[in-house]
N, C-alpha and C positions, 0 to 999 in steps of 0.2 A: 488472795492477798494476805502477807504475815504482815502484821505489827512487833516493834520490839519494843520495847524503856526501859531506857540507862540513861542514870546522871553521871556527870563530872565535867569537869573541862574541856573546850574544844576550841580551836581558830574557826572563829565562823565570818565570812566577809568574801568581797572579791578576789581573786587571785589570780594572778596569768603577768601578761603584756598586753602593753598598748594595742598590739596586732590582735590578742584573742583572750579575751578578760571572762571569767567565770564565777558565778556564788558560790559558794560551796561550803562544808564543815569538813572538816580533820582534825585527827588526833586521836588517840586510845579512846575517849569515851566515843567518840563515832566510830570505830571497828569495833569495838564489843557490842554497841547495838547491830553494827551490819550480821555478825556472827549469829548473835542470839534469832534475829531476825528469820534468818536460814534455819533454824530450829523447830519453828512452828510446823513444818511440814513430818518433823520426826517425833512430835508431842502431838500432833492431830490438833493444836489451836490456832486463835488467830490473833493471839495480842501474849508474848510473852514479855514478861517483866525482869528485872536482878535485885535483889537483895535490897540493892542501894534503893530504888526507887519504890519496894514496901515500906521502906523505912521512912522515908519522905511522907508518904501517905499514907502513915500510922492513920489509921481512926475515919479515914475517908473514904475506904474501900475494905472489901475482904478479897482474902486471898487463897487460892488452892498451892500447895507447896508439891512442884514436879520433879524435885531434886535435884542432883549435883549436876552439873556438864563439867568437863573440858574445855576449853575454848584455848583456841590456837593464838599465843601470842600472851597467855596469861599465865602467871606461874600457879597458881591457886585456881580449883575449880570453884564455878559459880552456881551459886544458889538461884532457882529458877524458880520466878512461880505466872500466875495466871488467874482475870478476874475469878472471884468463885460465884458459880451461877446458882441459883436457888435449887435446895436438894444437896447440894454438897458441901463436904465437909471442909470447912475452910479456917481462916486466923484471920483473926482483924491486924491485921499492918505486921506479920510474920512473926 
């Protein structure tokens, strides 16, 4: 199992018809975390982060920086990182 975090906005709530009604989230901040998500298996972890979400959590965590991606559907590459586990070299909030 991967973990991903990314902030920003998203439609989160029911959606469908009256026949077939569903919860759900959409929008760019829920497919850059589905993307990032899929990552962990090409990073060997199991909680990757973006940019955005070191930044939120200046001071409340440290962080290992795994560097740039790609990510499809983004015109700029994302800065990746991942909690830092004791022994490694890490940045408190990037």
């Amino acid at each position: 199992m991967g973990i991903a975090l990314h902030v920003g906005p998203a439609v989160v709530g029911n959606i469908g018809s009256e026949r077939k009604i569903e919860f759900t989230a959409i929008g760019d901040t829920v497919n850059t975390a589905s993307r990032l998500e899929a990552l962990n298996k090409q990073y060997g972890t199991d909680i990757i982060a973006s940019e955005e979400v070191v930044q939120a959590a200046r001071g409340v965590c440290a962080w290992k920086e795994l560097g740039e991606q790609s990510i499809r559907g983004k015109e700029r590459q994302v800065r990746l990182f991942t909690p830092a586990a004791d022994g490694i070299p890490a940045t408190e909030g990037g």
